[in-house]
KETIFI-127084 format. One record per atom (N, C-alpha, C, CB): x, y, z; residue in three letters. Coordinates in steps of 0.05 Angstrom, whole numbers, plus 32768, in hexadecimal, padded with zeros to 4 digits. Each point is the difference from the previous one (the first is absolute). Glycine has a CB too. Layout:
# residues N
XYZALA/...
***
This chain:
# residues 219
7BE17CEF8443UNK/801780007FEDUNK/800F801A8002UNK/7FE77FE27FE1UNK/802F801B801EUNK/801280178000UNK/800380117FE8UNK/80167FE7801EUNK/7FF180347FDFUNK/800580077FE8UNK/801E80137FFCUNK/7FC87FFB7FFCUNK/803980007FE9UNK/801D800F8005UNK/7FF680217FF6UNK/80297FCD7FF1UNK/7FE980438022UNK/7FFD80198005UNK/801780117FF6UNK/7FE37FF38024UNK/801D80247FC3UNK/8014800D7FFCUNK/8002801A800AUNK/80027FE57FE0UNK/800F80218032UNK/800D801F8003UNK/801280037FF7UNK/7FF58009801EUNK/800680157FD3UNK/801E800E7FF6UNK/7FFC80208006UNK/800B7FDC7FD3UNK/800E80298027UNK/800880158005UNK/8001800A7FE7UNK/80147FF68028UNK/7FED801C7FC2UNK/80077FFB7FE7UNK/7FFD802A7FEFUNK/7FE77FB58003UNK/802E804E7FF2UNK/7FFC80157FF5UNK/7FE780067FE5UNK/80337FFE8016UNK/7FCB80187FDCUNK/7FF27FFF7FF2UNK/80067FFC7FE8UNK/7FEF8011801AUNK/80207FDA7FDAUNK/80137FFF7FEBUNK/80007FD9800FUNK/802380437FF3UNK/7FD17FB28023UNK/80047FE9800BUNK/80147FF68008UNK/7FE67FFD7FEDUNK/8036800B8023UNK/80187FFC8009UNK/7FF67FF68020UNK/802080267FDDUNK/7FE57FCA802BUNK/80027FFB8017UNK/80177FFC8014UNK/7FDD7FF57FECUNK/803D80117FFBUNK/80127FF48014UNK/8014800E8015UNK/7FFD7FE37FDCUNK/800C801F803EUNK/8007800B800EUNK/7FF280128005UNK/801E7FF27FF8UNK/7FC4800E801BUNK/7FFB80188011UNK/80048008800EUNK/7FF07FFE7FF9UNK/801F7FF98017UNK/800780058021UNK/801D800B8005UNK/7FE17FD6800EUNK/8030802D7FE1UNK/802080088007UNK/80107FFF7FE9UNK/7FFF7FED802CUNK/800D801B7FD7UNK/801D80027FEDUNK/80097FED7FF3UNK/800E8018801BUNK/7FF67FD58004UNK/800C7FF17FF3UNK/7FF87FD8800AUNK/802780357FFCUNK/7FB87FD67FFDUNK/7FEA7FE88000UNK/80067FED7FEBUNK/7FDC801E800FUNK/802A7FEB7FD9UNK/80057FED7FEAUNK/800A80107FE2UNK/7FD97FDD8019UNK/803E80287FEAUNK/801280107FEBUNK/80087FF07FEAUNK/8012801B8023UNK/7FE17FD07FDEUNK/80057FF17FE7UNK/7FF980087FE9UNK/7FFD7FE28017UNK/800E801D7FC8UNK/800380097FEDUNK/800A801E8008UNK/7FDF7FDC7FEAUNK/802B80278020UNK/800080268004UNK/7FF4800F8002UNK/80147FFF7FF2UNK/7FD17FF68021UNK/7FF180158009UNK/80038012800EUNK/7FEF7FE97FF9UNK/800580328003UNK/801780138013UNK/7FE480128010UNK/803B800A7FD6UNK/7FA97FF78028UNK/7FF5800C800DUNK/7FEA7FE88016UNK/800B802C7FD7UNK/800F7FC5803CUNK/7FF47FF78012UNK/7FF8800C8015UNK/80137FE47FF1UNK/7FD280188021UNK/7FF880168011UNK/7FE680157FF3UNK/80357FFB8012UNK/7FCA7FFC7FDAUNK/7FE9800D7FEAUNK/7FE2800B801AUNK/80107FD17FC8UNK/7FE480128044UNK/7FEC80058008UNK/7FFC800C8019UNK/7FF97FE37FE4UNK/801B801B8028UNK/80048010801DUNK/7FF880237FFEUNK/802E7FDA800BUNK/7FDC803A7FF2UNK/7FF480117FF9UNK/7FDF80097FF9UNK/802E7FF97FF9UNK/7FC27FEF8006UNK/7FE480017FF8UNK/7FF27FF5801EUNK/80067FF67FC4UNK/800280008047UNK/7FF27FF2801BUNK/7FFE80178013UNK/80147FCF7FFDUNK/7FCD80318006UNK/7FFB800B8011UNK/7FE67FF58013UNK/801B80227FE4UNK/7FD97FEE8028UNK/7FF27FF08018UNK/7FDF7FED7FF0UNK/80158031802EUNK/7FE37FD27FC2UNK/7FEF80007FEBUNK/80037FDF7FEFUNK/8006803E7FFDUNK/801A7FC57FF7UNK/80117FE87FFBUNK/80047FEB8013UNK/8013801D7FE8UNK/7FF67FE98031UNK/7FFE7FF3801CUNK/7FED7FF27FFDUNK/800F801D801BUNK/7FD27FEA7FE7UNK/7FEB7FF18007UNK/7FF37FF97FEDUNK/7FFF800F8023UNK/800F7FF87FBBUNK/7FF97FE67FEDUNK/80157FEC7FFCUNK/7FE4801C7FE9UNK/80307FEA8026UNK/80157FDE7FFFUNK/7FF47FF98017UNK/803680067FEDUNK/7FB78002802EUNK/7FF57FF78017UNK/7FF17FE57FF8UNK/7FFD80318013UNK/7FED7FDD7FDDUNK/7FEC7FFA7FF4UNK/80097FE27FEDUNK/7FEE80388004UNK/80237FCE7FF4UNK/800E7FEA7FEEUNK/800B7FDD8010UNK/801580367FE4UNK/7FF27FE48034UNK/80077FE68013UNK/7FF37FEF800BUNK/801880158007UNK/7FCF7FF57FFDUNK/7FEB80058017UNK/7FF57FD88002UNK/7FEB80457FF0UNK/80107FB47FF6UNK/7FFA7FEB7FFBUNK/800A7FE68005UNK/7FF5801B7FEBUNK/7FFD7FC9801CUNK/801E7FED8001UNK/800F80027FF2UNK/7FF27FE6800DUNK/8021801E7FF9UNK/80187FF37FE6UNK/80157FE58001UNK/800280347FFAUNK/800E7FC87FF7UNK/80187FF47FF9UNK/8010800C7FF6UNK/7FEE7FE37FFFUNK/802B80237FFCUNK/8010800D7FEEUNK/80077FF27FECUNK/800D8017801DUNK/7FEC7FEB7FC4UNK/80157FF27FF5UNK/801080147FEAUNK/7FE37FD18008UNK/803280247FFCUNK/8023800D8000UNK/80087FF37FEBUNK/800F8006802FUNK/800080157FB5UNK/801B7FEF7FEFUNK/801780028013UNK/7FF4800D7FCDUNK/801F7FE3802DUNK/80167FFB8018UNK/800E801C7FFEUNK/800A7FC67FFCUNK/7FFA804E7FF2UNK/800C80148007UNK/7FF38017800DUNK/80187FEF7FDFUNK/7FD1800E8024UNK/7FE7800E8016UNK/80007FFB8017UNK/7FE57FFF7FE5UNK/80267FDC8021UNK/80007FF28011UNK/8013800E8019UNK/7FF37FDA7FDCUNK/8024802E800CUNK/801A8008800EUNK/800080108007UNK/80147FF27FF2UNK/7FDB802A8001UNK/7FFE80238007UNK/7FF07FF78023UNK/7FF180237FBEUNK/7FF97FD3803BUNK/7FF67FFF8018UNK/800E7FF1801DUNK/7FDD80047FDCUNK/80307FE58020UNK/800D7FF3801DUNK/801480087FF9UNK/7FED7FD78011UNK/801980427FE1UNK/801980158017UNK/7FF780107FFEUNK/80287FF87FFEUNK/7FBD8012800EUNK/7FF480188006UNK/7FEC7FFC8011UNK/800B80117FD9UNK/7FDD7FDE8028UNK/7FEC8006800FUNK/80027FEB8014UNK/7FE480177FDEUNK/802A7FD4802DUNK/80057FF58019UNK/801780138012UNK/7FF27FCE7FE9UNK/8008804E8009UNK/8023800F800FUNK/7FEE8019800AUNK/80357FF37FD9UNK/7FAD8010801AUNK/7FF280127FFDUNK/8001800D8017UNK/7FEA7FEB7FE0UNK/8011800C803EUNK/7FFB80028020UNK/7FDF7FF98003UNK/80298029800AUNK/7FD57FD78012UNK/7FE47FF2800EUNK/7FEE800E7FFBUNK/800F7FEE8023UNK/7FF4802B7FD4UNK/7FED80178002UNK/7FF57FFF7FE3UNK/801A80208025UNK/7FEC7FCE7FC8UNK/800680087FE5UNK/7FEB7FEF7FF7UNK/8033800C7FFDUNK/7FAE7FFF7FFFUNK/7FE67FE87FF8UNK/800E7FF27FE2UNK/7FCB80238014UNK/80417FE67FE0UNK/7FFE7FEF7FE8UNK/80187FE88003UNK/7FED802B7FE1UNK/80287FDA802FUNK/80167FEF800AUNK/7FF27FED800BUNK/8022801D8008UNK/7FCE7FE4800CUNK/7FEB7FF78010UNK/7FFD7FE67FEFUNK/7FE8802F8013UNK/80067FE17FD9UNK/7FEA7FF07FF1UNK/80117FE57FEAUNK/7FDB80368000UNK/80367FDD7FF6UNK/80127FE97FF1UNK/80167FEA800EUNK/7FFC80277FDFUNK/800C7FE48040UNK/800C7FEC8007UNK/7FEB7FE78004UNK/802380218012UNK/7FC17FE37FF2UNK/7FF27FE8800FUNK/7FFC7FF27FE4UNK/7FE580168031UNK/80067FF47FB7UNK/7FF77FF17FF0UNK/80187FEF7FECUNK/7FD580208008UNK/801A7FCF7FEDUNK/800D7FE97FF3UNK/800A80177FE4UNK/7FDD7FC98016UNK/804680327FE7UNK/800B80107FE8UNK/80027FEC7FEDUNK/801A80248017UNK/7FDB7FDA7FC4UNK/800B7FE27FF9UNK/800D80067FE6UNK/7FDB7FE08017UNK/803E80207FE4UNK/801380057FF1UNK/7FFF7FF47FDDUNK/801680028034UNK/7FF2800C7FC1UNK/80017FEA7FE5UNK/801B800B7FFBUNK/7FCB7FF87FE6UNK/80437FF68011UNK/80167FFF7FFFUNK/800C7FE87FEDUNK/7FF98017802BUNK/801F7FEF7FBEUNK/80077FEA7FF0UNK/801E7FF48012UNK/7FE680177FCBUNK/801B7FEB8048UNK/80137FF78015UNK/7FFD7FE58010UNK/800480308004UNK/80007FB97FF0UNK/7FF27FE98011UNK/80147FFD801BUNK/7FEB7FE27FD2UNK/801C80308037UNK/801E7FFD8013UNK/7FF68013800EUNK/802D7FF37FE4UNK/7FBE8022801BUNK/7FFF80138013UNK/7FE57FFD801CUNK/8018801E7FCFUNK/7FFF7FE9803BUNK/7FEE7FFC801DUNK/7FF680158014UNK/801A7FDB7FFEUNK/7FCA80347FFAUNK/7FF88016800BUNK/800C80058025UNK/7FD47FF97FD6UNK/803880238030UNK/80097FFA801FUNK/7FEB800A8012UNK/803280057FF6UNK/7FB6800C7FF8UNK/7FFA8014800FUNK/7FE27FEC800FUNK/801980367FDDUNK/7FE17FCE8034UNK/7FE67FED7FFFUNK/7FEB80077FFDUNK/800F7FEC8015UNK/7FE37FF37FF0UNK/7FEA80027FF1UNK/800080057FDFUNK/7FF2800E802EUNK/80227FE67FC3UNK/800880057FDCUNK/7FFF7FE38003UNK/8024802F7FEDUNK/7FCF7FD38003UNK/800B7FDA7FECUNK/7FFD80107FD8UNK/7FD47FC38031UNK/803D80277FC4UNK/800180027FE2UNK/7FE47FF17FF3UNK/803880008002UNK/7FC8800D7FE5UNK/7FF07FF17FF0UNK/80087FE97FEFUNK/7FEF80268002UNK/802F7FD27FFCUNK/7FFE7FEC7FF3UNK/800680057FE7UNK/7FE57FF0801CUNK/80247FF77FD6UNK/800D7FFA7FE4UNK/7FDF80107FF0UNK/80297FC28007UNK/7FBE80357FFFUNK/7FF080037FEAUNK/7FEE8018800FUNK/80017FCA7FE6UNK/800580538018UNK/7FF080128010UNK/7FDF7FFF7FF3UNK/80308021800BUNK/7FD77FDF7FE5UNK/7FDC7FFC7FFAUNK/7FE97FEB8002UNK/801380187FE5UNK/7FFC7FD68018UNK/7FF37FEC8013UNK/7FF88004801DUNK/80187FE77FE5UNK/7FFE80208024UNK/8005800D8018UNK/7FEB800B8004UNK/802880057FFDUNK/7FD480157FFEUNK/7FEB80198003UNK/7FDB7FEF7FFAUNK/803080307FE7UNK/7FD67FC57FFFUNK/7FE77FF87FFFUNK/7FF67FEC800EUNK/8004800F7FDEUNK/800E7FD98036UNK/7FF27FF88017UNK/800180148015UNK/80087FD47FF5UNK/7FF9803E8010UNK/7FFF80118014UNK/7FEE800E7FFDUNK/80257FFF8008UNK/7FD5800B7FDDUNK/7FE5800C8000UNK/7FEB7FF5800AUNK/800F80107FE0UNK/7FF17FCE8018UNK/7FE77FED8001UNK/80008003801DUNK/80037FDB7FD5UNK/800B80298043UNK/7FFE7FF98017UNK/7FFA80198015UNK/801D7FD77FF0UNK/7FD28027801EUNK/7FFF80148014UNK/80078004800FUNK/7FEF80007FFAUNK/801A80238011UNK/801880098004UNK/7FFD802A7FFAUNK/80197FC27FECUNK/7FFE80468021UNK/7FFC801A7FFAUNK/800C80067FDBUNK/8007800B803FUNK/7FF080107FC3UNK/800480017FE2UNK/80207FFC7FFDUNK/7FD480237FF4UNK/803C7FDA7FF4UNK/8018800C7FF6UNK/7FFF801A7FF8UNK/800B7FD97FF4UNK/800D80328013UNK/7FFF80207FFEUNK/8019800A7FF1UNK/7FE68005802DUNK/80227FF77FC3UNK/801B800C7FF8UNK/800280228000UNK/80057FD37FE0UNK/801E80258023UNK/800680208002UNK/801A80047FF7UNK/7FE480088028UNK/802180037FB4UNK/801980057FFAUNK/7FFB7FE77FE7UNK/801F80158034UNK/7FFB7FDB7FCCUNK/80017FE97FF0UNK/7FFD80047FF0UNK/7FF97FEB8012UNK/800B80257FDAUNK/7FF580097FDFUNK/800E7FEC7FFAUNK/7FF980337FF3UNK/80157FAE8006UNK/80037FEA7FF4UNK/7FE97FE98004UNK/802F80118005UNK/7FCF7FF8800FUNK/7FE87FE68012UNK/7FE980027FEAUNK/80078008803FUNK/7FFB80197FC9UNK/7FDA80117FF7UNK/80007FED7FD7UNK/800580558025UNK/800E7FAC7FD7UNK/7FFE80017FE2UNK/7FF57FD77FFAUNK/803480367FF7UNK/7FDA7FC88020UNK/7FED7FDE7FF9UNK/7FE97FFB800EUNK/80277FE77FFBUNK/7FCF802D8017UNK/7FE47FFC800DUNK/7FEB800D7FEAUNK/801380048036UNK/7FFE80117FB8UNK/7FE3800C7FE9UNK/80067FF07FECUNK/7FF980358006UNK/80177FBC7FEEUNK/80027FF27FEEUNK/7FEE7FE38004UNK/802E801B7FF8UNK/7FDE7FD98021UNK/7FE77FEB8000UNK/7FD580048019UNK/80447FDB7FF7UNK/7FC280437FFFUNK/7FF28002800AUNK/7FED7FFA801AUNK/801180057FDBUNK/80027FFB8039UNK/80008000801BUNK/7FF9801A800EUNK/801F7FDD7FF9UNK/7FDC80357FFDUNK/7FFF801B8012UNK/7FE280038005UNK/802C80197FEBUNK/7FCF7FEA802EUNK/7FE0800B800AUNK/7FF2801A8007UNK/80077FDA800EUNK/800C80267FF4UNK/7FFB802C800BUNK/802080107FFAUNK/7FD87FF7803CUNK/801F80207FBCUNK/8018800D8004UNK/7FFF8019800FUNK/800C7FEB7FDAUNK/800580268039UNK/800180108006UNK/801A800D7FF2UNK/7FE17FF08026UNK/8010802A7FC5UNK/801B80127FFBUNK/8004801C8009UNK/80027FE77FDBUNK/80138022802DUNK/8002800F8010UNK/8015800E7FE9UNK/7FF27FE68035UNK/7FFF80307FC2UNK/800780117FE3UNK/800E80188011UNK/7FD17FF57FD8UNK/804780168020UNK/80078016800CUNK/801080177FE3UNK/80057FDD8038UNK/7FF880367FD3UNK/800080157FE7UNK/801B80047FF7UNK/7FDA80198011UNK/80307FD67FDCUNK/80237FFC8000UNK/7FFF7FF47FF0UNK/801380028025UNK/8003800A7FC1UNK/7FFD7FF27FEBUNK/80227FF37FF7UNK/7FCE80217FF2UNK/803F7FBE8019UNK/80197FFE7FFFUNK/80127FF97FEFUNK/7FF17FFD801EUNK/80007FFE7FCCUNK/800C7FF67FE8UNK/800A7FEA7FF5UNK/800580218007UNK/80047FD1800EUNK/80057FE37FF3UNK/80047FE98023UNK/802380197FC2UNK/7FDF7FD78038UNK/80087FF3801FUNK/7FE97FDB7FFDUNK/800580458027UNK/7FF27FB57FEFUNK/7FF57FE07FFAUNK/7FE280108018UNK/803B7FC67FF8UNK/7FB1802C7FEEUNK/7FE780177FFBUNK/7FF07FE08010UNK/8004802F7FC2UNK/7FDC7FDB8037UNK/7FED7FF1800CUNK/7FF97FED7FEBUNK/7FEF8025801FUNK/80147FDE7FC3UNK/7FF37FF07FF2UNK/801B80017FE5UNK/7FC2800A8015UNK/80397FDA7FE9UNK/80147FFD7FE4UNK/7FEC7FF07FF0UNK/80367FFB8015UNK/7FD57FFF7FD3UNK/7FFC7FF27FEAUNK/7FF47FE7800AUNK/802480157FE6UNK/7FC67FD98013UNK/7FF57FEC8007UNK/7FED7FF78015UNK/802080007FEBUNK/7FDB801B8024UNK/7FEA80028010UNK/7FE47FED7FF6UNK/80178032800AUNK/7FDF7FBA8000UNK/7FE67FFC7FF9UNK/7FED80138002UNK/800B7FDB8009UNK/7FE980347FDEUNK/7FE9801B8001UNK/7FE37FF18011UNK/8011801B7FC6UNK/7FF47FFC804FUNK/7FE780008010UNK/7FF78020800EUNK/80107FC9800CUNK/7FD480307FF8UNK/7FF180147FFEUNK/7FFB800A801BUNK/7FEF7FF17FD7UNK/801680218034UNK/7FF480058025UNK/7FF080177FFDUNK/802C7FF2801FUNK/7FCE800F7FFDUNK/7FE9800D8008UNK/800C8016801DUNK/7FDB7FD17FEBUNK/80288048800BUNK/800880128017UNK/7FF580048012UNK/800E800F7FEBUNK/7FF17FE48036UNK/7FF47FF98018UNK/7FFD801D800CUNK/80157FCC8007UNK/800680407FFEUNK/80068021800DUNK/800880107FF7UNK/80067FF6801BUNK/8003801D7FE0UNK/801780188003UNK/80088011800AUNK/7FFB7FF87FEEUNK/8012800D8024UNK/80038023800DUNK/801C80017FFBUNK/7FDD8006802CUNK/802180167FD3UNK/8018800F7FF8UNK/800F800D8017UNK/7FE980077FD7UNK/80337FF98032UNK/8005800A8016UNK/800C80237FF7UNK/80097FC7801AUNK/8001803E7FF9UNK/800780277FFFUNK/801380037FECUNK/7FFE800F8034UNK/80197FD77FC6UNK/801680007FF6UNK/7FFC80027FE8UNK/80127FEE801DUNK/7FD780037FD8UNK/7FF97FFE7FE4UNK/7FF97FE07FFAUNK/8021802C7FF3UNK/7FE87FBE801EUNK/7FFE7FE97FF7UNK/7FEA7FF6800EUNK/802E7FFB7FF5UNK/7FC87FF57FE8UNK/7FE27FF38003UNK/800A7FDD8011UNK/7FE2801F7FC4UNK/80077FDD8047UNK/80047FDF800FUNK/7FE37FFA7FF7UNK/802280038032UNK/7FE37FE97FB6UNK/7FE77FF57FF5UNK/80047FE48007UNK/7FF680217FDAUNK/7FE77FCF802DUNK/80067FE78005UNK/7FED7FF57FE3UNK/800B8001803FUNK/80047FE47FB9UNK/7FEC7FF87FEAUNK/7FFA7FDF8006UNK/801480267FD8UNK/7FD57FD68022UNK/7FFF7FDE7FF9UNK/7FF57FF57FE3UNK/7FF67FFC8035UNK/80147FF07FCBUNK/7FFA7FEF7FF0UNK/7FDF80017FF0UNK/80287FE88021UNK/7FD880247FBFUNK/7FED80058002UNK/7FF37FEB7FDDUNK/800C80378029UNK/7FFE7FAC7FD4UNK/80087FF77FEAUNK/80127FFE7FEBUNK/7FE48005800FUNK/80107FF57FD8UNK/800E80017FE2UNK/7FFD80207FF6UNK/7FF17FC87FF3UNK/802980498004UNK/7FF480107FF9UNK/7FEF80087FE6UNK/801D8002801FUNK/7FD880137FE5UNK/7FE080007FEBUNK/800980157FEEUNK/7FD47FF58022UNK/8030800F7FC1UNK/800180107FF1UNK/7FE680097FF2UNK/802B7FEF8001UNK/7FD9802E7FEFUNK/7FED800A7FF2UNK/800880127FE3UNK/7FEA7FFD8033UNK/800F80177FC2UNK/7FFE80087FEAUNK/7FF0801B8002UNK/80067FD27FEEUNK/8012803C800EUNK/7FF080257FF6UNK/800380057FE4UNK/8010801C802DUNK/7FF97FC97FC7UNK/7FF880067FE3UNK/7FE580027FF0UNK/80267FED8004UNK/7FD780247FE5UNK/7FF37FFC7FEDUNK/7FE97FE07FFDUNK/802C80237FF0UNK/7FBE7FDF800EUNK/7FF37FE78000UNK/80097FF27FE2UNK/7FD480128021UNK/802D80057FC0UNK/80057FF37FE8UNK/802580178007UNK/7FBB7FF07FD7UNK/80587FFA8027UNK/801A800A7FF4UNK/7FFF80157FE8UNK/80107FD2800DUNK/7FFA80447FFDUNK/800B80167FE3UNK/800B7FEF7FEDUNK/801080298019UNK/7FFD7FD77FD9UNK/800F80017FEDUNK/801980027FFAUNK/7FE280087FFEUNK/802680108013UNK/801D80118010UNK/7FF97FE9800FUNK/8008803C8002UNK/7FF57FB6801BUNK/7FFD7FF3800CUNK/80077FE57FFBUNK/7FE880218008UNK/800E7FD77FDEUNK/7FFC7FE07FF7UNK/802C80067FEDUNK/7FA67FF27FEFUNK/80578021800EUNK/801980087FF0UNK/80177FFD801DUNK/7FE680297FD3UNK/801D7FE58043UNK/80097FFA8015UNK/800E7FE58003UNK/7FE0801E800BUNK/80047FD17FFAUNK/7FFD7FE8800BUNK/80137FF07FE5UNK/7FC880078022UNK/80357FF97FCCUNK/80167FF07FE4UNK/80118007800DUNK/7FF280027FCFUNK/802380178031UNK/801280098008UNK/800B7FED8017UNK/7FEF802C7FEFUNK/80007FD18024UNK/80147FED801BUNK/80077FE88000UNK/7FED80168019UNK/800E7FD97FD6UNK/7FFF7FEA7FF2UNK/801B7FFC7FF5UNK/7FD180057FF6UNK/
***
C-alpha cells in the first residue's frame, strides 16, 4: 500500500509559501519570496537527498503543478532532481475539469480527489510525496490522509503568508523518526504516524478552590 508523504519547507511561525524566489508565488502580497534559499547548504542537500531517496510519486496542488513544469523539465541533464521528476508519475489535483497536464508523465486527480487518493493508497505503488501545495496539504490533514511528514524548519520568522496547518486539521499524534540540524540553522525532522492523540494532567489530584473558582468563570 502506498502512503501519502508530506514535505515542507516551512518557517517557524509555519509559512510555507514561496521558498524558492521572488517571484514563486506573490499572491496576497507576499513580499519575502526566496525566504529559504539563503539556508541551503551541503547538510540540507542530503536531507532533501534523503527525502528523495525513496519511491516516490509526486502529488501536486495545480499551482505547485505550475512552479514546477516551468522549472524542473528546463532544469538540464546534469540536474538529479530534474532527472527524477521528469520520469516519475506527477498527479495533479486540480478544480479545472478542462485542464490538461503538458508536462509528462502528469495525469489529474479528478472531480473527487479524495476518493482519488484513497484508492491509491489501497494500491501498490511508490509512495506520494508532495511538495508545496499548502491548499492540497489542508484537505489531506483534514480528512486525514497524511502518513509521514518531513518538516524542514528553518530559522525565519515571516509573519503571515499560506502556512502548513489551518483550522480543521484532523488531530493526530506522530512519532519523530530523525532529526539533524544543518550549519544554517534548519532542523529536517521526519515524523510518522503515531495514532489518536493522548492527553494528560499536571493538575492538582483534589481542585483548589481558586481553581474550582477559575473553572465557573469559563463557563
Amino acid at each position: 500500500m502506498r502512503k501519502i508523504v508530506v514535505g515542507a519547507f516551512m518557517s517557524l511561525d509555519g509559512v510555507m509559501q514561496a521558498p524558492g524566489g521572488p517571484d514563486e508565488d506573490p499572491v496576497g502580497g507576499f513580499r519575502h519570496g526566496g525566504w529559504a534559499v539563503p539556508y541551503f547548504d551541503e547538510a540540507m542537500g542530503a536531507a532533501v537527498d534523503a527525502m528523495l531517496s525513496r519511491p516516490i510519486d509526486l502529488l501536486l496542488g495545480r499551482k505547485t503543478y505550475d512552479i514546477f513544469a516551468a522549472h524542473w523539465p528546463y532544469a538540464g541533464p546534469d540536474d538529479p532532481i530534474g532527472i527524477l521528476f521528469d520520469r516519475i508519475t506527477k498527479f495533479v489535483a486540480t478544480r479545472d475539469p478542462d485542464f490538461d497536464p503538458a508536462w509528462k508523465n502528469s495525469r489529474t486527480l479528478g472531480p473527487d480527489v479524495v476518493a482519488t487518493l484513497r484508492k491509491l493508497k489501497s494500491e501498490d505503488g511508490p509512495d506520494l510525496l508532495t511538495q508545496g501545495s499548502t491548499d492540497l496539504l489542508q484537505t489531506l490533514f483534514r480528512e486525514d490522509l497524511v502518513d509521514e511528514l518531513y518538516a524542514f524548519v528553518f530559522p525565519v520568522v515571516l509573519g503571515g503568508g499560506k502556512r502548513l496547518f489551518a483550522d480543521g486539521a484532523a488531530p493526530l499524534a506522530l512519532t519523530l523518526e530523525s532529526s539533524k540540524t544543518s550549519t544554517s540553522g534548519v532542523t529536517a525532522n521526519r515524523y510518522s504516524r503515531a495514532g489518536a492523540v493522548r492527553t494528560g494532567s499536571f493538575e492538582f489530584e483534589q481542585p483548589t478552590a481558586a481553581e474550582l473558582e477559575r473553572r465557573r468563570k469559563l463557563r
